[in-house]
GULUM-135923 format. One record per residue: residue in three letters; x, y, z of N, C-alpha, C in turn. Coordinates in steps of 0.1 Angstrom, whole numbers. Example, Ala and Ser with C-alpha at 12.3 -4.5 7.8 and 13.67 -1.06 7.14 Angstrom:
BEGIN
+------+-------+-------+-------+-------+-------+-------+-------+-------+-------+
: rest :  n.c1 :  n.c2 :  n.c3 : ca.c1 : ca.c2 : ca.c3 :  c.c1 :  c.c2 :  c.c3 :
+------+-------+-------+-------+-------+-------+-------+-------+-------+-------+
:  Ala :   132 :   -57 :    78 :   123 :   -45 :    78 :   132 :   -33 :    78 :
:  Ser :   128 :   -22 :    71 :   137 :   -11 :    71 :   129 :     0 :    79 :
+------+-------+-------+-------+-------+-------+-------+-------+-------+-------+
//
This chain:
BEGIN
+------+-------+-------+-------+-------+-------+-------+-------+-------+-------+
: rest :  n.c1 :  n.c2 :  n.c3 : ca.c1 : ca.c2 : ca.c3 :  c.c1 :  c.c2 :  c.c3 :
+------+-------+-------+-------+-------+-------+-------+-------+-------+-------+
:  Unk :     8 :   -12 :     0 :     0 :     0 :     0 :     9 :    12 :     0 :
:  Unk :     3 :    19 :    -5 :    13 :    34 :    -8 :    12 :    39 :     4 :
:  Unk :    20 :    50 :    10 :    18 :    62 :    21 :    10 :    73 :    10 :
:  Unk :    10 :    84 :    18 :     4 :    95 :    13 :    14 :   106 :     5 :
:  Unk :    27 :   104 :     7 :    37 :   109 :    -2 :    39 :   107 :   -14 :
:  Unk :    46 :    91 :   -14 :    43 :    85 :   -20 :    33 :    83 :   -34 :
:  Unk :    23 :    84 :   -30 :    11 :    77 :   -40 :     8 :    92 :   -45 :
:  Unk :    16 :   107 :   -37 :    14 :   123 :   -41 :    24 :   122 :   -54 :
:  Unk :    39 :   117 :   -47 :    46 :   119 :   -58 :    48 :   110 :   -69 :
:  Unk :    40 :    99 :   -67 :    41 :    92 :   -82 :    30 :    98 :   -92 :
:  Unk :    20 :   103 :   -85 :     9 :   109 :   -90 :    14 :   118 :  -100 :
:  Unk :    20 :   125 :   -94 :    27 :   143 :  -101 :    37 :   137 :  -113 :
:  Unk :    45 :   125 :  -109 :    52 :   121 :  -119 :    45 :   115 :  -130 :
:  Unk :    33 :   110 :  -131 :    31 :   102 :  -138 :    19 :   112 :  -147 :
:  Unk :    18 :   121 :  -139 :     8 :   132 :  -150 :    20 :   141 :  -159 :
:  Unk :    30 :   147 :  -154 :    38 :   152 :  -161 :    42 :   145 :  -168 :
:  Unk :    47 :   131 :  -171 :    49 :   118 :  -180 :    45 :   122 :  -191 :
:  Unk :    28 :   118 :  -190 :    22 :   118 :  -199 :    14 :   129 :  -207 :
:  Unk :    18 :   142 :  -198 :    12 :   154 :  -203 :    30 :   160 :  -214 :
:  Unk :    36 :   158 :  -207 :    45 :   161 :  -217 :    52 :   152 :  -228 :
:  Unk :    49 :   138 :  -227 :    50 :   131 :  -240 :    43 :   133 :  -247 :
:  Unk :    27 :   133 :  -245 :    19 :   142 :  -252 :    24 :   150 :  -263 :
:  Unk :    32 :   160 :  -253 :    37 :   172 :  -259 :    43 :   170 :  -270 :
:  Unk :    56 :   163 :  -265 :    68 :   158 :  -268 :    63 :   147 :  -286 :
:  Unk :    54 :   141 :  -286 :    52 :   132 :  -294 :    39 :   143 :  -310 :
:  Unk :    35 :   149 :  -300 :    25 :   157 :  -309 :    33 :   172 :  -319 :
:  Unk :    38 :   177 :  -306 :    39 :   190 :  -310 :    52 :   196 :  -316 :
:  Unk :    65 :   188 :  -306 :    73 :   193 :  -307 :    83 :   185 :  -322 :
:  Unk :    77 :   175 :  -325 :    84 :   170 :  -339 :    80 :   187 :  -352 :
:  Unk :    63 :   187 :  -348 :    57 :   196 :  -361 :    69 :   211 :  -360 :
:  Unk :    71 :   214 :  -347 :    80 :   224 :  -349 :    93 :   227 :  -353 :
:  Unk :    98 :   216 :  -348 :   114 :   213 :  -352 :   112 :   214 :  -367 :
:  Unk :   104 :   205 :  -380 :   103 :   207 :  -390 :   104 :   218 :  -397 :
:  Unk :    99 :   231 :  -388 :   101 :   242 :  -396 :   113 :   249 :  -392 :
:  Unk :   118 :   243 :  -386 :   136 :   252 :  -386 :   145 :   240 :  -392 :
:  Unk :   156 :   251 :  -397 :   166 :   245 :  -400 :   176 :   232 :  -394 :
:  Unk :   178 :   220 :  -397 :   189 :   209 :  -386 :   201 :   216 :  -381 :
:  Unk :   206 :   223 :  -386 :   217 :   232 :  -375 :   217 :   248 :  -373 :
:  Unk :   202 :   252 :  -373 :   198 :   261 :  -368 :   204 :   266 :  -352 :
:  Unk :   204 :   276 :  -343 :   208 :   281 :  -332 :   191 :   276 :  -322 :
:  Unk :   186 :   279 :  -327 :   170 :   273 :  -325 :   170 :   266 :  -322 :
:  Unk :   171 :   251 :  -330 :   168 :   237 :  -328 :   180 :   238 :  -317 :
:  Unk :   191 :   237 :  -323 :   200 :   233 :  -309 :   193 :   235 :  -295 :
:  Unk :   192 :   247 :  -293 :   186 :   252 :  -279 :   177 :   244 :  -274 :
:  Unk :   164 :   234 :  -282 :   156 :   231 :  -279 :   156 :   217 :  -278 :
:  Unk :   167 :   212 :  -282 :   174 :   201 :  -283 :   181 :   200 :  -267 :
:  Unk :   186 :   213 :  -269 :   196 :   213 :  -249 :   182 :   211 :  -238 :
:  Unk :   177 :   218 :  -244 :   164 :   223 :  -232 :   157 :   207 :  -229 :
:  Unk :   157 :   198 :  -243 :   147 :   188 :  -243 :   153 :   179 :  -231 :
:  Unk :   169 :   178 :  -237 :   175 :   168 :  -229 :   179 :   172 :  -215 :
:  Unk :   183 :   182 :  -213 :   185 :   188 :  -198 :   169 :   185 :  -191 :
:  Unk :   159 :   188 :  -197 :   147 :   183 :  -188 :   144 :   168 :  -189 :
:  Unk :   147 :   163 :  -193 :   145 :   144 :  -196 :   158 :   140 :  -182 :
:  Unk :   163 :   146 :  -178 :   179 :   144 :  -174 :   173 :   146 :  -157 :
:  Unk :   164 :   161 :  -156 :   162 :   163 :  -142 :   153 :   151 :  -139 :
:  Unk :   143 :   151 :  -149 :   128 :   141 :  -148 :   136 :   124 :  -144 :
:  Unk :   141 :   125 :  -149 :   151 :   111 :  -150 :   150 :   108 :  -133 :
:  Unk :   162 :   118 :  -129 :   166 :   118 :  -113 :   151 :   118 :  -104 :
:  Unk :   139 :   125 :  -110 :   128 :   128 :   -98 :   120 :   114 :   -98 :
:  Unk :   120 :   105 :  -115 :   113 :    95 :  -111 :   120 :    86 :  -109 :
:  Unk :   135 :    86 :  -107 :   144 :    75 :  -102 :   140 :    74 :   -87 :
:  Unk :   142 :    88 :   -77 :   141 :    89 :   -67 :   127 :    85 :   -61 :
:  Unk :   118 :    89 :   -69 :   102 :    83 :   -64 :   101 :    69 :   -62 :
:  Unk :   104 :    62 :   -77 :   104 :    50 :   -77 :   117 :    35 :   -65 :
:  Unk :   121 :    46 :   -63 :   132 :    39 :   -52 :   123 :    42 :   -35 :
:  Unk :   116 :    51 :   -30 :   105 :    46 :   -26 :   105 :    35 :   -17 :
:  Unk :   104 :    33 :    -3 :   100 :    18 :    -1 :    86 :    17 :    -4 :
:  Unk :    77 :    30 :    -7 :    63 :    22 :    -4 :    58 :    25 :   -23 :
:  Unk :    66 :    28 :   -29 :    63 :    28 :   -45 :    58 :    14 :   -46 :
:  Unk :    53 :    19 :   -59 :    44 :     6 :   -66 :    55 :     3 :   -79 :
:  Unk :    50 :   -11 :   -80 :    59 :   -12 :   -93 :    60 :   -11 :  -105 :
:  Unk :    45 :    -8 :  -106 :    40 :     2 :  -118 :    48 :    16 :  -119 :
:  Unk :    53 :    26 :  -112 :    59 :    34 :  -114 :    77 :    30 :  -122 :
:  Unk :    78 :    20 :  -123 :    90 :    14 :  -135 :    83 :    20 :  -150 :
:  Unk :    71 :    19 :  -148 :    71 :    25 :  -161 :    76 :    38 :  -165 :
:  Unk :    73 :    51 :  -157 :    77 :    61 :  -159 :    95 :    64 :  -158 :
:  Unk :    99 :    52 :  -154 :   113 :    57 :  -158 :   116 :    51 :  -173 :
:  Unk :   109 :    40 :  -175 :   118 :    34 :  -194 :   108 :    46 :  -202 :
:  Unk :    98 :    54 :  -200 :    92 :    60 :  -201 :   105 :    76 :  -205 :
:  Unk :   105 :    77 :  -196 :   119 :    92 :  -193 :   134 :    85 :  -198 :
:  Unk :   136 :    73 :  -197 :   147 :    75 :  -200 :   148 :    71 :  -214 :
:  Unk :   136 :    64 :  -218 :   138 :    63 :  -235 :   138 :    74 :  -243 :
:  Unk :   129 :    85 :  -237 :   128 :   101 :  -238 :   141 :   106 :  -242 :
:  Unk :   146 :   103 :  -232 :   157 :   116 :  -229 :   172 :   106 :  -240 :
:  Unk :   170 :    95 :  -240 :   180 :    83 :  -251 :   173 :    85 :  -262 :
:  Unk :   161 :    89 :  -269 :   156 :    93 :  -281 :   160 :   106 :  -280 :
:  Unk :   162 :   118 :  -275 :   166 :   132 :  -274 :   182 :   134 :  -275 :
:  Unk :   190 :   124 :  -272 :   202 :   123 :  -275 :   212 :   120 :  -287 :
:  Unk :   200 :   113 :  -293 :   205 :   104 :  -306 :   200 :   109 :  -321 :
:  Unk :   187 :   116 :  -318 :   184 :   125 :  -327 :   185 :   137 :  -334 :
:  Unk :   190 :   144 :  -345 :   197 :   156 :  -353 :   187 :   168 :  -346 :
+------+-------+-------+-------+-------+-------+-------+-------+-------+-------+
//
């Protein structure tokens, strides 16, 4: 059974997850499209993507480490860190 921390902060992780893959899968490919591949632009957004995949990484590492986490919260890390390993490898 979860504590009340716990079952707060997997909560918050697991809506940010999916509100920003969302994002991430809808919005932010259509934009990159209209800038240039070695634009000053894209780079930035490129730093920005992976520096936030990088913090997210550590907050749902730390949730999921948890004694009273659920083990369903594994998902939100292959989740972030496939994110942030797709944001690394891409132009």
């Amino acid at each position: 059974m979860l504590d009340g921390f716990a079952f707060t902060g997997l909560l918050f992780a697991g809506a940010g997850t999916l509100t920003f893959a969302c994002y991430e899968i809808f919005l932010i490919p259509e934009f990159l499209k209209t800038l240039e591949i070695g634009s000053s632009l894209r780079k930035r957004a490129k730093s920005i993507f992976i520096i936030y995949h990088v913090v997210w990484c550590g907050v749902v590492t730390i949730l999921v480490l948890l004694p009273s986490a659920s083990p369903a919260a594994y998902i939100n890390i292959l989740i972030m860190y496939g994110f942030t390993f797709w944001g690394v490898i891409t132009k």
